[in-house]
VOPAGU-2260 file (C-alpha; in pm, 1 decimal, decimal comma):
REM VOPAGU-2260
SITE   aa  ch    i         X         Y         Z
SITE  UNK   A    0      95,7   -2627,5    2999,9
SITE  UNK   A    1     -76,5   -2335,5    2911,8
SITE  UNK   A    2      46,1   -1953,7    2951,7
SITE  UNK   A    3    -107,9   -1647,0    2990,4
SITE  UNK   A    4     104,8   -1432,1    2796,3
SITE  UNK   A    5      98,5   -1361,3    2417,9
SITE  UNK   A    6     250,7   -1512,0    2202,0
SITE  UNK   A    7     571,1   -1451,4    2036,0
SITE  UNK   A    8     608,2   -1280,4    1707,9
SITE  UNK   A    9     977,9   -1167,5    1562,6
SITE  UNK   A   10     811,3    -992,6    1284,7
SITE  UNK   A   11     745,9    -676,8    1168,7
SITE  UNK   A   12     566,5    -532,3     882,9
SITE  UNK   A   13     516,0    -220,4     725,9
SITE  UNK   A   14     257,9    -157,1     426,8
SITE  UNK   A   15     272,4     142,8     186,3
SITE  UNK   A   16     -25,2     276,0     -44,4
SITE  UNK   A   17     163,5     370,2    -373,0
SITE  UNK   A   18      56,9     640,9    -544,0
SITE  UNK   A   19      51,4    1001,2    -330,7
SITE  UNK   A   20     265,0     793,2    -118,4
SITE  UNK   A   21     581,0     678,3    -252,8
SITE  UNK   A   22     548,1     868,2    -547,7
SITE  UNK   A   23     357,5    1072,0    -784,6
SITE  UNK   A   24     -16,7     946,8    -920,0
SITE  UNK   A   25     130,0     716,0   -1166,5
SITE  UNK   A   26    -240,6     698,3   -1354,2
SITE  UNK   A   27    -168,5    1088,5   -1397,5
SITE  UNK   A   28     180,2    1018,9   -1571,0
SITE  UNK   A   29       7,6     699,9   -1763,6
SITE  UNK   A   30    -251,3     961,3   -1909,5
SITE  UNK   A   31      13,6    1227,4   -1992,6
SITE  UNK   A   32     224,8     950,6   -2107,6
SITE  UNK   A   33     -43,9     860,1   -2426,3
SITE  UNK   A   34     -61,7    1242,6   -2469,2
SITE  UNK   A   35    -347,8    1349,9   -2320,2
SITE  UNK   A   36    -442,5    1612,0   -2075,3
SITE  UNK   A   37    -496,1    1461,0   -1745,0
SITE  UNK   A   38    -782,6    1740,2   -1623,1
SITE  UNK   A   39    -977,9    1668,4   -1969,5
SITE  UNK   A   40    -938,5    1281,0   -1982,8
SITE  UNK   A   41   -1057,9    1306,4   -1615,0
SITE  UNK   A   42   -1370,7    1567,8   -1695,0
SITE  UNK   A   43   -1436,7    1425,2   -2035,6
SITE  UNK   A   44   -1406,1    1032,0   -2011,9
SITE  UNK   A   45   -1433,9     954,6   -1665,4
SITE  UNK   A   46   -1624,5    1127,2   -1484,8
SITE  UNK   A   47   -1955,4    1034,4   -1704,2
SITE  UNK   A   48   -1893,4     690,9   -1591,2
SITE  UNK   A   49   -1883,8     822,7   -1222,9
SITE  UNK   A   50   -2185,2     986,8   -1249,0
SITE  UNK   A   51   -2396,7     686,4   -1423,5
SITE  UNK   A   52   -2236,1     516,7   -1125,5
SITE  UNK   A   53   -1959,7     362,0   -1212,3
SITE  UNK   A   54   -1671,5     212,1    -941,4
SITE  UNK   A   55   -1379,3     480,4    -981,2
SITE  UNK   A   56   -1133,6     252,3   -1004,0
SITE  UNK   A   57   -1310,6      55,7   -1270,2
SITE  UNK   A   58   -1417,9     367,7   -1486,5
SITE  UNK   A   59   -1054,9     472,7   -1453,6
SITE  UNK   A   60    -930,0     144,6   -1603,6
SITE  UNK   A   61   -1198,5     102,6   -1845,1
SITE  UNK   A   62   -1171,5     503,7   -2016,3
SITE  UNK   A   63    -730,6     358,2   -2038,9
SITE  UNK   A   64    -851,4      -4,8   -2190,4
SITE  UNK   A   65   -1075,7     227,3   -2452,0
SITE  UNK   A   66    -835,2     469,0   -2534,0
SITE  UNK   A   67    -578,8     184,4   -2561,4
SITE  UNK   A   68    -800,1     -18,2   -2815,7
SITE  UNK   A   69    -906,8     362,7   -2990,3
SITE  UNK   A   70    -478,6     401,8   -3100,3
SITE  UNK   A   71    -417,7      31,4   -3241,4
SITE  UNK   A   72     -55,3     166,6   -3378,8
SITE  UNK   A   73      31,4     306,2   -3043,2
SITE  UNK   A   74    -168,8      76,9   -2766,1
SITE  UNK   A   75     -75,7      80,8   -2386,8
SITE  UNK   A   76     145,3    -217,2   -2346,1
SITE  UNK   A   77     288,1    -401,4   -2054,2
SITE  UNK   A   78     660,2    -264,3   -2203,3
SITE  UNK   A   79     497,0     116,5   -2203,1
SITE  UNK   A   80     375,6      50,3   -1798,8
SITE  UNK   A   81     758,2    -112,3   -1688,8
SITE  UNK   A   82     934,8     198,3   -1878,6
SITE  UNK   A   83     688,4     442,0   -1663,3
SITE  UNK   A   84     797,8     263,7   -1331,6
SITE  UNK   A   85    1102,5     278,2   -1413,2
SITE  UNK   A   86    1103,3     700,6   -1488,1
SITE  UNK   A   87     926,0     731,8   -1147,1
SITE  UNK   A   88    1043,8    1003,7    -914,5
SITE  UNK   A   89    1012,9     905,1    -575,1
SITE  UNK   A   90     912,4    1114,7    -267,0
SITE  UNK   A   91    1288,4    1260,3    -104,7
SITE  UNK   A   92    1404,0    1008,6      93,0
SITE  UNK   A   93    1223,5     666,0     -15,6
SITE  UNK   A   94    1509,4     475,3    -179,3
SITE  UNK   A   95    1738,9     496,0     134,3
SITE  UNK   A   96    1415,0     486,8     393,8
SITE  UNK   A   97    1410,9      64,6     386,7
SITE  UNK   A   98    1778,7      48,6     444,7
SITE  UNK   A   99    1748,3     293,1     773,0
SITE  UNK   A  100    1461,0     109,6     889,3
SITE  UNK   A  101    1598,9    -221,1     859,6
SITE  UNK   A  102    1868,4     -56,3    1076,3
SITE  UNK   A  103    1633,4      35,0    1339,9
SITE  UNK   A  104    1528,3    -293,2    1395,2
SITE  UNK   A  105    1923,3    -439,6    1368,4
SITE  UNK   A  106    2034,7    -206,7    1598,3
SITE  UNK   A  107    1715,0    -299,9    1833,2
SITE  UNK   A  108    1619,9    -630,9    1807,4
SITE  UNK   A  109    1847,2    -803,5    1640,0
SITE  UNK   A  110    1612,0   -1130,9    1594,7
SITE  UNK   A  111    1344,9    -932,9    1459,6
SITE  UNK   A  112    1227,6    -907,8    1094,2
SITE  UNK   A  113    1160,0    -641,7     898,7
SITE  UNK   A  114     953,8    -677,0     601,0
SITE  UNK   A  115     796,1    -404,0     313,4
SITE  UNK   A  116     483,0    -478,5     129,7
SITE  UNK   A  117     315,6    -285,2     -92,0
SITE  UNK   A  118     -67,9    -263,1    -119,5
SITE  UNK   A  119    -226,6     -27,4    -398,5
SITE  UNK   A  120    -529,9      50,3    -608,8
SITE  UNK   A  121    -288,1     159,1    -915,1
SITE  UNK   A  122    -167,7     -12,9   -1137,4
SITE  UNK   A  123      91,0    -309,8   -1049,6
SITE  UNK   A  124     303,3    -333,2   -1303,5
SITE  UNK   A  125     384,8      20,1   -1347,5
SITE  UNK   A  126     529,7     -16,9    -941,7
SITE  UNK   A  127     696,2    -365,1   -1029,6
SITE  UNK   A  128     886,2    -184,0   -1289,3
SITE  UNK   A  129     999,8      69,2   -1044,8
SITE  UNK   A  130    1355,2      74,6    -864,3
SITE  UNK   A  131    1257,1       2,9    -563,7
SITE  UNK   A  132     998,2    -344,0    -645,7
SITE  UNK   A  133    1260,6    -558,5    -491,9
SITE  UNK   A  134    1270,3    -400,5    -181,7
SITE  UNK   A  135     924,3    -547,9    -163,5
SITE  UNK   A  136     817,8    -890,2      16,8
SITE  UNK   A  137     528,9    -888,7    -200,2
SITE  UNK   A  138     326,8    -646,2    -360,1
SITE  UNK   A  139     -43,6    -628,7    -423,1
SITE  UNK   A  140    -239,6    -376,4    -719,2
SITE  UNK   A  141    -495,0    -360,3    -981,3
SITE  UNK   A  142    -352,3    -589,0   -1300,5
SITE  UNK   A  143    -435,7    -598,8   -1676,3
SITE  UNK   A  144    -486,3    -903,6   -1911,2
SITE  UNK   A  145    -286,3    -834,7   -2224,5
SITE  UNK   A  146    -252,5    -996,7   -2562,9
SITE  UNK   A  147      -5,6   -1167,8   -2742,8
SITE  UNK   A  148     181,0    -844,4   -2865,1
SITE  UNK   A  149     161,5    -679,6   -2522,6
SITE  UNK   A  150    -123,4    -444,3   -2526,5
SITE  UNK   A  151    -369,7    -392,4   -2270,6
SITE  UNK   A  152    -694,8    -599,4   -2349,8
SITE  UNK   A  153    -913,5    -617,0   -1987,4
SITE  UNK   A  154    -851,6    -579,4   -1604,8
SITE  UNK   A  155    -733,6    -902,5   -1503,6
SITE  UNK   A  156    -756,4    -804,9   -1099,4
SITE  UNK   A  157    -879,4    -521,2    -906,6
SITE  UNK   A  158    -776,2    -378,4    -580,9
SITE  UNK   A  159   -1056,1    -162,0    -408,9
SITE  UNK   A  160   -1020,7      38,0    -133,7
SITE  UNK   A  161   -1207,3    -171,3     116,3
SITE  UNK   A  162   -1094,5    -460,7     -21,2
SITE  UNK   A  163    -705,9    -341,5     116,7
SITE  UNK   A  164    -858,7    -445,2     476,7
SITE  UNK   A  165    -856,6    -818,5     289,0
SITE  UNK   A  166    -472,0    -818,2     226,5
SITE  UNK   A  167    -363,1    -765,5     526,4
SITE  UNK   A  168    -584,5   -1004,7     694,7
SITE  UNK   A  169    -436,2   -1233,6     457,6
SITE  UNK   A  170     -68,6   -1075,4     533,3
SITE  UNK   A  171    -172,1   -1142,7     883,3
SITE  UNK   A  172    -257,3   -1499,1     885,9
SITE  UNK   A  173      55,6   -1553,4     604,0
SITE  UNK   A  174    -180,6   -1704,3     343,8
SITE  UNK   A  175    -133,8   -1634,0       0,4
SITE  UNK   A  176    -369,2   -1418,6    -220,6
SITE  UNK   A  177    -607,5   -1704,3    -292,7
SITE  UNK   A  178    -721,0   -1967,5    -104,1
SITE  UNK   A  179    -798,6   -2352,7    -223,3
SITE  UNK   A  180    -902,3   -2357,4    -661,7
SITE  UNK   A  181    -783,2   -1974,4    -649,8
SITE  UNK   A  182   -1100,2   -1860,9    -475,4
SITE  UNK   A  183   -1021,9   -1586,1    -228,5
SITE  UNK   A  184    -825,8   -1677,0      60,4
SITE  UNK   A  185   -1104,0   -1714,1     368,4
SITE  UNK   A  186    -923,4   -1455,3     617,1
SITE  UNK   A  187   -1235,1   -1378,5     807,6
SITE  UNK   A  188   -1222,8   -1708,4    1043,0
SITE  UNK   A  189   -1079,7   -1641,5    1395,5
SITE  UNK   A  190    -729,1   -1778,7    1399,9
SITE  UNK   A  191    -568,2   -1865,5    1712,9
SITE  UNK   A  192    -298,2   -1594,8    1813,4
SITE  UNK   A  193      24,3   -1892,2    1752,9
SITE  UNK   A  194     -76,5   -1942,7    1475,7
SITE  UNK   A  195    -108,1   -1565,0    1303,8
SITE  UNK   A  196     234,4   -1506,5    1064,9
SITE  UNK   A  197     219,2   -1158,9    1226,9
SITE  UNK   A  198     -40,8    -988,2    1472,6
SITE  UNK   A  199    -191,7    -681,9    1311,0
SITE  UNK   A  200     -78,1    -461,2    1587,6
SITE  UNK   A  201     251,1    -524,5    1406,9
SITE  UNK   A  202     167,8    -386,7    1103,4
SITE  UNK   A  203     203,5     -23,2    1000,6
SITE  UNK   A  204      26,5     107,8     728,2
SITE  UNK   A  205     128,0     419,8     542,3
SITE  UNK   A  206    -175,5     640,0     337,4
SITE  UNK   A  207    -237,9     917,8     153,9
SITE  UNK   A  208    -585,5     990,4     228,4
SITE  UNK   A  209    -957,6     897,5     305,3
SITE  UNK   A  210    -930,3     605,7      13,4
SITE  UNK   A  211    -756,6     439,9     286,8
SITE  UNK   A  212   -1012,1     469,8     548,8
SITE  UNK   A  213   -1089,7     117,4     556,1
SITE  UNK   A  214    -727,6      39,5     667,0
SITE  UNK   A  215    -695,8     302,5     895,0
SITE  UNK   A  216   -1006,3     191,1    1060,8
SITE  UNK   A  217    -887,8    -171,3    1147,8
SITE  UNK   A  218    -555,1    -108,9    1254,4
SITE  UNK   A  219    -727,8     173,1    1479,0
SITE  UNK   A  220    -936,8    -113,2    1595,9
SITE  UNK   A  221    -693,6    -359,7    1643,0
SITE  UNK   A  222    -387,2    -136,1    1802,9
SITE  UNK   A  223    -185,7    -110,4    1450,5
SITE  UNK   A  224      10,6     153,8    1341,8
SITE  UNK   A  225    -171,2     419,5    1079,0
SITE  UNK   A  226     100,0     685,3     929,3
SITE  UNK   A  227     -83,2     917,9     705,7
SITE  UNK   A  228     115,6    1158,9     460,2
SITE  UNK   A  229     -30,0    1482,2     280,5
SITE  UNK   A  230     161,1    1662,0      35,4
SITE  UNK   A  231     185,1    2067,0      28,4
SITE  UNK   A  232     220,5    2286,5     297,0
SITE  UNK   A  233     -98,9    2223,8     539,0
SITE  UNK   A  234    -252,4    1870,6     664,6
SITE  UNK   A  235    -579,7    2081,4     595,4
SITE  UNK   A  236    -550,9    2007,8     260,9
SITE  UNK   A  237    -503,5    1587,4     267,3
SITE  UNK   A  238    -839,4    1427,9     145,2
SITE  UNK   A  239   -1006,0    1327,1     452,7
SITE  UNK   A  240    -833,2    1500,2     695,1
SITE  UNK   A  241   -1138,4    1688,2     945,4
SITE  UNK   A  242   -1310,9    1337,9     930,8
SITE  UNK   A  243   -1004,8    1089,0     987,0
SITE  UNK   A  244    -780,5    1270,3    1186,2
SITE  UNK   A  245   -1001,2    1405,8    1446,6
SITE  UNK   A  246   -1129,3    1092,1    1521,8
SITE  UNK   A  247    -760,8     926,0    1603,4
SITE  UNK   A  248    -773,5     689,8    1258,2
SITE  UNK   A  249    -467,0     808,2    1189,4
SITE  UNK   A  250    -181,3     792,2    1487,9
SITE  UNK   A  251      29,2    1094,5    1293,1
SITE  UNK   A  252       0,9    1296,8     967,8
SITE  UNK   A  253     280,6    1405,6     836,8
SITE  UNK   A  254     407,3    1518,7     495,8
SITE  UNK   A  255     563,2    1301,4     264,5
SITE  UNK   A  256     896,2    1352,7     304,2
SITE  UNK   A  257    1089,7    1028,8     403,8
SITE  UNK   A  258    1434,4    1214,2     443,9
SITE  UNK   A  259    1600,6    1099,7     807,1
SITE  UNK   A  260    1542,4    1441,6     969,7
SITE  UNK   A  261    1164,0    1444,0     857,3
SITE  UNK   A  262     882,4    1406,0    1079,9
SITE  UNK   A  263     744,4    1143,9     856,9
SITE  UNK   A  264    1094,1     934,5     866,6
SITE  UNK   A  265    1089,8    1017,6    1268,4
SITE  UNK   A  266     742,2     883,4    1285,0
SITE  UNK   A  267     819,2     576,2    1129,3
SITE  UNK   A  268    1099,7     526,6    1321,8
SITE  UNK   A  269     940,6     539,3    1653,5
SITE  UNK   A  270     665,2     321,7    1548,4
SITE  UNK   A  271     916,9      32,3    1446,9
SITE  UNK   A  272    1105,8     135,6    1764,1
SITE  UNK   A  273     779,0      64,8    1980,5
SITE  UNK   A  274     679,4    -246,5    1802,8
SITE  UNK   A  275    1042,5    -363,2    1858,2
SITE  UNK   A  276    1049,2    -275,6    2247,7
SITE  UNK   A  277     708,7    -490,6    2246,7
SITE  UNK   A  278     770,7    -777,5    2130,7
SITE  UNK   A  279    1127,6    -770,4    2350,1
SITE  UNK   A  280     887,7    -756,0    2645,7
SITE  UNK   A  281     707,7   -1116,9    2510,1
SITE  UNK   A  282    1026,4   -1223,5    2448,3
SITE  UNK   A  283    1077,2   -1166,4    2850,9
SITE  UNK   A  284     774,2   -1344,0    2898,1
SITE  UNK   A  285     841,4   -1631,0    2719,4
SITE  UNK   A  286    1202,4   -1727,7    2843,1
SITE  UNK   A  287    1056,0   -1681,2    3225,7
């Protein structure tokens, strides 16, 4: 017998950029980290490679594998990345935010899941080395090869910014990164709603700016949740804010402050809160 409601989903997930989002630019503190002045190794070594047309993210990683090979008695290592993670300073308010979310939903919907994921264009292992990793149902980034004494040798995998859209496709269908003789995981073939691990209108996405466009773009299209932060004062100054925000990409911009009383926290909140009071309504559906 067939039904015309939707189906049922006790799951919800929520998806945070890293850098500018959780935390610092943890490329910046990387750079500083070997010495170097972030401005000039940005004006001097990279942006050459931007303007011969280079991929940023690749011309970022390549001007750190260089530099690395350049200072053979002090290389970047895998060691040198987990020790940066773990000196992170977070954003106020992001070590206790998973705790009060996962509240939320307790206090709500008792049957529901809550899971974190995070999905970045920085570099992985510097995040899995921060505090907060196992908070994290999985987390996806930009990874280097290294060699046998632990030094940075190539880029191993690379995150783009329209390639985030991927991930959660994949996140939404609960396949793994790669599909059948590690190929990428085909996550542009209509699945039938039952089957999806999660609907991508239960997915909230948290951004920094227009790098996550892509994102903010589906979820737009397919009634997600888009949460983006901007740091100082003014949303004038996020990157991407006339374009993205005036067209409704975004459903609130807020700054990044996850403290309980902030408007970002509150936004959250309300978005988990809505998801939550949805998928009690299917629930109603269902048991009719």
């Amino acid at each position: 017998m067939t039904t015309a409601t939707k189906a049922v989903h006790n799951r919800i997930a929520i998806v945070f950029d890293f850098d500018d989002t959780l935390a610092p630019n943890s490329y910046r503190s990387l750079v500083e980290r070997c010495g170097l002045s972030y401005d000039t190794f940005k004006e001097e070594r990279v942006q050459p490679l931007l303007d011969a047309g280079w991929d940023e993210i690749l011309a970022k990683f390549y001007c750190l594998i260089e530099e690395s090979r350049q200072h053979n008695n002090q290389p970047i290592t895998q060691s040198l990345l987990a020790d940066i993670g773990g000196e992170i300073q977070f954003f106020d308010g992001v070590p206790e935010m998973f705790d009060r979310l996962r509240k939320v939903v307790r206090d709500l919907a008792p049957g529901v899941d809550l899971e974190f994921y995070l999905l970045s264009s920085g570099i992985l292992e510097i995040a899995r080395g921060t505090p907060i990793a196992s908070k994290f149902k999985d987390m996806w980034g930009c990874e280097f090869h290294f060699d046998d004494d632990g030094a940075i040798r190539f880029i191993k995998k690379i995150v783009t910014h329209p390639e985030k859209v991927r991930y959660l496709l994949q996140l939404s269908r609960g396949v793994g990164a790669t599909g059948e003789q590690g190929q990428p995981a085909h996550v542009y073939r209509p699945v039938p709603e039952s089957e999806l691990y999660l609907p991508l209108e239960q997915i909230i996405y948290v951004g920094d700016g227009s790098s996550d466009m892509p994102v903010f773009r589906l979820l737009n299209d397919r009634k997600g949740t888009a949460i983006g932060v901007f740091k100082g004062q003014s949303a004038d100054e996020w990157n991407g804010f006339k374009s993205m925000h005036s067209r409704r990409r975004v459903d609130n911009l807020a700054p990044v402050d996850y403290r309980e009383e902030g408007e970002l926290m509150q936004s959250l909140t309300l978005a988990v809160e809505s998801i939550c009071k949805r998928i009690a309504l299917h629930q109603l559906s269902e048991g009719e």
